[in-house]
N, C-alpha and C positions, 0 to 999 in steps of 0.2 A: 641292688644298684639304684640309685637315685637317677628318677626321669629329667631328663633336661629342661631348663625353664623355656616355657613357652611363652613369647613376649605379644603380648595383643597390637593387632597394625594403630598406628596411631597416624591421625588423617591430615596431611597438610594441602592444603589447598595450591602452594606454588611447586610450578615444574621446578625439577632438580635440574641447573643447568653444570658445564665443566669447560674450563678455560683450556683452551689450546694451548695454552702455556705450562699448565697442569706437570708438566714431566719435568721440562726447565728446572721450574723451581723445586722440585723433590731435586734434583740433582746437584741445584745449587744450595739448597740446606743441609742435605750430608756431606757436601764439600764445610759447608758453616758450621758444624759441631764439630766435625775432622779437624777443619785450620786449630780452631780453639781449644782441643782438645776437652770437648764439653763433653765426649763419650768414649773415655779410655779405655777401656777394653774391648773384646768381640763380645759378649753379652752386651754391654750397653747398646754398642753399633748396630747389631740384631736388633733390640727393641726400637730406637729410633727408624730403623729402615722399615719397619715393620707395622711403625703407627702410620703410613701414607700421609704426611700434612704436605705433603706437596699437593696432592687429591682433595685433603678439606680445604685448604684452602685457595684451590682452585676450581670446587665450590663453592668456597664460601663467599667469593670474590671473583666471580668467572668473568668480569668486565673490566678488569685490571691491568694495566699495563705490566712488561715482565717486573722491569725494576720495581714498580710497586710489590708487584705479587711476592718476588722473592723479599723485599722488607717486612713484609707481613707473613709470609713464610718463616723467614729467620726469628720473626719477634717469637709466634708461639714454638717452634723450636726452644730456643733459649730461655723461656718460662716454664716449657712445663717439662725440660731437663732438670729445672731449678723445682719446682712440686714436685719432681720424683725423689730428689733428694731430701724435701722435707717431708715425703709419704713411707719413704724405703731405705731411710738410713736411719742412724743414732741422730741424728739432726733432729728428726720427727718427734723426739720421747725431749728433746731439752730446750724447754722452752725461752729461757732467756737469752741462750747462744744465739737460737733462733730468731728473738728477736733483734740479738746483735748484728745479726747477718742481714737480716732484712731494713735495717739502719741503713749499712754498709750500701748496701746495693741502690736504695733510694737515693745515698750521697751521691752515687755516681749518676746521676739523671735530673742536674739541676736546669730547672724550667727558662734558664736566659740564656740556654745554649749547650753545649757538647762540653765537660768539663777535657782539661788534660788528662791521658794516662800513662803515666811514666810509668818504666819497670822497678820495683819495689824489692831492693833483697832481702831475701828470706822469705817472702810471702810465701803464705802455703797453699795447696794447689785450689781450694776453695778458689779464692780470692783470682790466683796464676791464670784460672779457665774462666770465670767469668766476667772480672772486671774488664779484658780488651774484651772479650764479645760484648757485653751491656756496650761499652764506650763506641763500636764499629756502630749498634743499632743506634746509640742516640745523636753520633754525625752525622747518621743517614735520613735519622726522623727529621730533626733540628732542620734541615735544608729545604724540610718540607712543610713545617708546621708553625703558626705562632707560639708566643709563650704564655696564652692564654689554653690553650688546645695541648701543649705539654702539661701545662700545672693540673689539668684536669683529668689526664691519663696518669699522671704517675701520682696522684689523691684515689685515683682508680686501681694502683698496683697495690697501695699503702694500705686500702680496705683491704683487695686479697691477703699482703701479708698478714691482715689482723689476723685473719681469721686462719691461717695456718698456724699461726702461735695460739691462737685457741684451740685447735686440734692436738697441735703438742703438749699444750696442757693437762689435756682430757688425757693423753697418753699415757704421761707422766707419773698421772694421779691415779692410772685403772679407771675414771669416769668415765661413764655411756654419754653421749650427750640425750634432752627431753626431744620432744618432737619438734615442738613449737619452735624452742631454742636452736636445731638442725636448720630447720626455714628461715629463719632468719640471719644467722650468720652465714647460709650457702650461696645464699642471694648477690654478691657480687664479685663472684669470680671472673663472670665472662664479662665485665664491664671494659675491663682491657681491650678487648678486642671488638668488641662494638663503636669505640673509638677510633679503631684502624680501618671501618667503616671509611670515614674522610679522608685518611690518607692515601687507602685505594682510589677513592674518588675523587684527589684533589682538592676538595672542597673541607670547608669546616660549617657545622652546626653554625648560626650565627645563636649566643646565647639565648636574646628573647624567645627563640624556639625551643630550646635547650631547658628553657626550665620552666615550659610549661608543665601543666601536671600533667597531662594526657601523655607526654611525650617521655616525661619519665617512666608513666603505667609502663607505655609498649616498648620502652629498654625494659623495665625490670621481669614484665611476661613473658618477653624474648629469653631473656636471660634463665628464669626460673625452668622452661620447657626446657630448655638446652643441658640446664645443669641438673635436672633432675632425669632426665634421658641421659646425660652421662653415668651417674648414678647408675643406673637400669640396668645399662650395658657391662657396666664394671662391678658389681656387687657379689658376683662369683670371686671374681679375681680378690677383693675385700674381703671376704670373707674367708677364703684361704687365708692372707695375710693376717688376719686376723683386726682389722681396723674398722672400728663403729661408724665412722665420716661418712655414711652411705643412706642416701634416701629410704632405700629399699632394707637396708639392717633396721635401722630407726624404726619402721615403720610396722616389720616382722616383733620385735623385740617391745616395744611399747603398746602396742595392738593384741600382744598373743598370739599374731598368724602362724602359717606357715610359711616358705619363702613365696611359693607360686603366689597366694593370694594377698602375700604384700603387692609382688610385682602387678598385679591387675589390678592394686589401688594406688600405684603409683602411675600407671598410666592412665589410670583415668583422669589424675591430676593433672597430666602433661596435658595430657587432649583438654583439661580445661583454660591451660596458660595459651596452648595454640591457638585457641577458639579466639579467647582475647586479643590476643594480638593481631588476629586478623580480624579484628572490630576494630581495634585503634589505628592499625594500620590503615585502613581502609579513609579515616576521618582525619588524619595528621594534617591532610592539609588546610582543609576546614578551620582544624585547630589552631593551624598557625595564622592562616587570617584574621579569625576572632581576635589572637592580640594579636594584631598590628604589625604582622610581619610584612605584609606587603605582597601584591600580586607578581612579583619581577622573583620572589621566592617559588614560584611553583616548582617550575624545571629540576630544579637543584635540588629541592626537597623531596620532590616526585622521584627522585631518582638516588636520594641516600636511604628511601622509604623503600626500595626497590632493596637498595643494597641487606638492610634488615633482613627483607624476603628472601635472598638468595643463600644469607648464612641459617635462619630457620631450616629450608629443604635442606641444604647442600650438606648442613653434620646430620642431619638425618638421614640422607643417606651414605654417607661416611660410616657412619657407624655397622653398618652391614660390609662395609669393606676391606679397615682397620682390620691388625690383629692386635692392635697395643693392648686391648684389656682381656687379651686370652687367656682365661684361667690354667690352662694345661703351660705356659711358659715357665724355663726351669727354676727361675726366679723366685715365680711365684709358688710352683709344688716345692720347695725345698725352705720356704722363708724366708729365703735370704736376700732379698729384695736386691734392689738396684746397687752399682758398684759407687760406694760414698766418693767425692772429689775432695 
């Protein structure tokens, strides 16, 4: 029998805090794939109830209002229903459907407001489940956001989608992806949600800050710790499935390791994207005076620099609480991934 991986502590320096609201919105996101029928059967329903995102992100967002909380609950609901589909179904192996689909779904999220969604006959149940859910979330965004702060989120889904038709490619084809090449396209998954940063906060980025380079480093170090500790945690469950898309495979497989000692060099990389980011975190503001943001920017900045911090801890320690990347789920000991829409 094979010894269980043992994952090395990786050190974050901010308390893990949890919203009192934390239940609410788990309650309100199963009611949100239920209405839409984003999880038709009792397997799917199990795995959603069973990833707790009412818990990350009521860590990840523990200063959030309900209504916020549950917006930003249902968004990663409804996305990474939508990644399970292109991880665990025939969706994953065909890349051009794929990238049909992920057109489709972009149409529905135009940047000067909430489009119409009429009922469509004959659509098929793809389209039946997610077009009103996407159109629910982006009346609900839209009320809260400019369309400077939209175009810049949904150019932020449009990278994700890239990079899931990249992976359906590699599927398609039997190719492993390189190492280099993994790091590079893994890198902006969670940029979606570091967007919703502002929306729990009410506040937006004003751009001058926004493109600074500092301030992109400490989104993309956020980001790379986060998704390469997803990685970590999920590479059992991947590698049952049998799907290369994993820091920790990459890195076993290109290196010659064994699994254990890929995962202690993939932690050590985490702990180095942590480390980063609690350097630039720490100077953001500094940052943004240097150009000319202005002293009346503290508050505000001090405080979505705070929000960065609370989803750093908060999926960390989420991930010890989850069971969505439980290798023993029957999904995953049988193959047969998640049920297609």
């Amino acid at each position: 029998m094979t010894p269980p991986l043992q994952i090395p502590h990786i050190k974050v320096d901010f308390p893990s805090r949890i919203s009192p609201l934390a239940d609410r919105a788990e309650g309100h996101t199963r009611e949100f794939v239920r209405r839409f029928g984003l999880v038709p059967d009792e397997a799917s329903r199990r795995h959603h109830a069973d990833s707790f995102l009412g818990t990350l992100m009521g860590r990840a967002y523990p200063y959030a209002g309900f209504d916020e909380l549950c917006l930003v609950t249902d968004w990663i609901s409804c996305l990474l229903v939508l990644d399970d589909q292109f991880d665990e179904t025939r969706l994953g192996a065909e890349p051009e459907r794929l990238r049909r689909v992920c057109a489709t779904v972009l149409g529905w999220l135009p940047s000067d407001g909430p489009a119409a969604a009429p009922a469509t006959a004959g659509e098929d149940s793809f389209d039946a489940a997610f077009r009103p859910a996407f159109h629910d979330l982006w009346e609900r965004t839209c009320a809260r956001t400019t369309p400077a702060w939209r175009k810049r989120f949904t150019g932020h889904i449009a990278d994700f989608f890239e990079t899931c038709a990249w992976e359906a490619g590699n599927r398609a084809a039997g190719r492993e992806p390189e190492f280099e090449e993994y790091l590079r396209m893994r890198g902006c998954a969670l940029m979606p949600y570091l967007d919703l940063v502002e929306v729990a906060r009410d506040w937006e980025v004003p751009e001058a800050v926004y493109a600074l380079p500092e301030f992109t480093e400490m989104n993309q170090a956020l980001s790379d710790a986060d998704l390469w500790t997803n990685d970590l945690f999920s590479c059992e469950k991947e590698a049952l499935l049998g799907d290369p898309h994993n820091l920790v495979l990459v890195y076993r497989r290109t290196r010659g390791t064994d699994l254990q000692t890929a995962v202690d060099a993939v932690v050590a990389m985490i702990q180095q994207r942590v480390d980063r980011f609690t350097s630039l975190a720490a100077a953001a503001h500094a940052n943004a005076l240097r150009a000319g943001a202005g002293e009346g920017l503290r508050e505000r900045l001090e405080l979505h620099v705070e929000g960065l911090r609370t989803w750093m801890s908060g999926q960390l320690q989420w991930r010890f609480e989850t069971r969505r990347f439980d290798p023993a789920r029957r999904e995953v000991v049988d193959a047969s991934g998640i049920t297609p829409l």
